[in-house]
N, C-alpha and C positions, 0 to 999 in steps of 0.2 A: 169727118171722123178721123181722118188719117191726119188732118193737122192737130186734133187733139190730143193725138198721140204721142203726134212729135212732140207738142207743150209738156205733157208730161212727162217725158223723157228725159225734157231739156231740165225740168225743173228738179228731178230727182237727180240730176247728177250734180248742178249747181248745188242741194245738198247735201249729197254726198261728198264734195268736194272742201266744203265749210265744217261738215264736222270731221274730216282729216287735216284741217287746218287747225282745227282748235285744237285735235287730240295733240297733236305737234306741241302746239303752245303748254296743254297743260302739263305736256310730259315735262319741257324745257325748263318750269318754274317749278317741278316738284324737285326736278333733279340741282335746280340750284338751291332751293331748301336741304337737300339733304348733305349736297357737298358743305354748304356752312354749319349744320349741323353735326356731321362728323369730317373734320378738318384731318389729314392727315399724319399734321402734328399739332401739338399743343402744349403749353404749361400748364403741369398742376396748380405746384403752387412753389413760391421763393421764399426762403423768411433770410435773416442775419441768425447765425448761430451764436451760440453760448457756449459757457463754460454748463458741460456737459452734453453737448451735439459732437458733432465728427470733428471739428474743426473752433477754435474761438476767431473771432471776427472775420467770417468768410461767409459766403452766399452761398445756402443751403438750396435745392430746387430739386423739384421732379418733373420731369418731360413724358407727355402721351406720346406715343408714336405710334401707326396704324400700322399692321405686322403686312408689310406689303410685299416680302422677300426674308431671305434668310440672312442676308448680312445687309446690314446697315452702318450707318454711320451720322450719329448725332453731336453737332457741334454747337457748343454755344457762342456765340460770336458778341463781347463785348468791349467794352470800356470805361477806363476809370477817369480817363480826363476829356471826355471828348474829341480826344482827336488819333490818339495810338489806339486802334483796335487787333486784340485777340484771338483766339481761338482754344477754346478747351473742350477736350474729347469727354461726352456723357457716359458712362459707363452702365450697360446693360444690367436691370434688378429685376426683373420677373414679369413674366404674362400678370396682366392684369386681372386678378381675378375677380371685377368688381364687371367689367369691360370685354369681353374675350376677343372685340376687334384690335386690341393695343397690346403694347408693352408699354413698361417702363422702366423710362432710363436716372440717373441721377449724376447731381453734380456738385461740387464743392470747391465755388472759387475764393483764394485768400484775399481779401481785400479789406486788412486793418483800415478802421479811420476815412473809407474812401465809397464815394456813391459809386453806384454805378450801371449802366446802361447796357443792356442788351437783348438779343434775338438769338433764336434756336433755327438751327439750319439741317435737315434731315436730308441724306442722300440712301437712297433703297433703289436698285433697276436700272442705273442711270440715269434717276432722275431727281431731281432737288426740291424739296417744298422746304417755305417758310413760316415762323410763326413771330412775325415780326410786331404783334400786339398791334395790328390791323393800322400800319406802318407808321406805328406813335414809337417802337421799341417799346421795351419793359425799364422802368427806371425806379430803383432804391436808393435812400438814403434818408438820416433819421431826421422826424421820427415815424416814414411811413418804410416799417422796415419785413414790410407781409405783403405779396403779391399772389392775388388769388385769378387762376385762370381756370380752367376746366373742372376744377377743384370749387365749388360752392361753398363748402365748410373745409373747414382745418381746424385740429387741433398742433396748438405751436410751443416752444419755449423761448420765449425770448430773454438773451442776458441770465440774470440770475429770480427772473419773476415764474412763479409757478405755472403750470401750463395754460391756455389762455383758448380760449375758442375763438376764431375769427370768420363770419359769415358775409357773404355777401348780403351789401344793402337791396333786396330786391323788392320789399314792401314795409309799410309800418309796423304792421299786422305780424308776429313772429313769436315760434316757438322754438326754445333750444334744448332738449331733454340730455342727460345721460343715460342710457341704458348700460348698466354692471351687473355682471355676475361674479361669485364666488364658490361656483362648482363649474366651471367647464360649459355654462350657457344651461344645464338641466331646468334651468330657473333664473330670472332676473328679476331685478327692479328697476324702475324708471326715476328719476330724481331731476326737476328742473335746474339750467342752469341760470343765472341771474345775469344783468346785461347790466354792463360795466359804463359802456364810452362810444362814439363814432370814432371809429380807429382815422376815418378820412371819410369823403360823403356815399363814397363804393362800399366799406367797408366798416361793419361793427364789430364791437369784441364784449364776448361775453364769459362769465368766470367758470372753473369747474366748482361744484357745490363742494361746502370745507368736510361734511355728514358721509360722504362714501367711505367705504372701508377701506383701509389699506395692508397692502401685502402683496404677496407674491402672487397668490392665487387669484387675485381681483385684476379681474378684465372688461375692459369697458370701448364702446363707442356711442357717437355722438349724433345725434334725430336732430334735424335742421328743417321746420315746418312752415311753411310759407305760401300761401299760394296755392292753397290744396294739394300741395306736393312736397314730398318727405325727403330730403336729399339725407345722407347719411355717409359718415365717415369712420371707417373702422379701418383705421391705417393700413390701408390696401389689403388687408385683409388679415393681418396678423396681431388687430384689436390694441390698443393701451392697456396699459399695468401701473395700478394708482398705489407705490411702494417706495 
């Protein structure tokens, strides 16, 4: 009897021992799930601006950044010929109200005529994270002139073409709505938009329908369905004006 004792003794702690082994493992894989799922920093999205953005022929872009500290420091670190590299300081734009783990930063580098290559470099706490486009860099020039990161959808203007929806390729299968109002949201309607082109094999573009109203008072964003899941872009939260 007393050695069946011991057997079962010995056997309950062997597992005991294997399920604080595994709990270990599973904690290890959820938490590397969750680190690549919210990255500390990231790209929205980049386009080439126009006549009528902040800037004509510069690198328009918005940066996620995880509010980790009260002073930060987001740099974009690029280049236009491959081999001289920069640095331009992002200028802080608002808590993210889509997100409330971020902010966002933005940036607007000139570069008439010139592709160009780069990475986001975040300093918060003494500490540095990168979002080096998972060490490929970010690279533009025409005519892939839209880079979509954390950003799913965008609505963009490129050059002198009317606004333009650009989705990530994430399935065949795809819907892209407009939802406008014309009192302040009391009411909307929903209106599809049409799909244009493969912007690149990442990246389609789809048109805004010509039938929404225009004016001052029309406000709109953009249902991006895929996947049984509804991504949505209402320019960080302060919506489009189709005038």
């Amino acid at each position: 009897m007393k050695n069946v004792k011991k057997l079962i003794k010995m056997v309950s702690s062997v597992m005991l021992c294997c399920l604080l082994v595994a709990n270990i493992f599973s904690t290890h894989v959820n938490a590397a799930v969750i680190s690549q799922a919210d990255p500390n920093v990231q790209l929205y999205y980049a386009q080439l601006s126009g006549p009528g953005e902040a800037a004509y022929d510069s690198y328009l872009g918005y940066v996620a950044v995880k509010n980790l500290g009260f002073d930060k420091n987001v740099v974009i670190h690029y280049t236009k010929d491959g081999q001289t590299w920069n640095d331009f300081t992002a200028e802080y734009v608002k808590a993210d109200p889509n997100d409330s783990q971020y902010d966002i930063y933005s940036f607007n580098i000139l570069a008439p005529s010139s592709p160009i290559t780069f990475a986001i470099k975040y300093q918060v706490n003494g500490q540095t994270y990168w979002d080096n486009n998972n060490g490929n860099n970010y690279h533009m020039e025409y005519p892939n002139l839209v880079v979509l990161g954390k950003s799913v959808v965008k609505t963009v203007k490129i050059i002198n073409n009317p606004s333009i929806i650009y989705v990530k390729n994430l399935a065949y299968q795809k819907t892209v709505t407009i939802r406008y109002t014309t009192n302040n949201w009391n009411s909307y309607q929903d209106v599809d938009a049409k799909f244009y082109k493969a912007a690149n094999e990442n990246i389609d573009e789809w048109n805004i329908p010509q039938n929404i109203p225009t004016g001052a008072d029309v406000k709109y964003e953009v249902l991006y369905n895929v996947n049984g899941i509804t991504y949505i872009d209402n320019n960080f939260g302060d919506y489009y004006t189709n005038w």
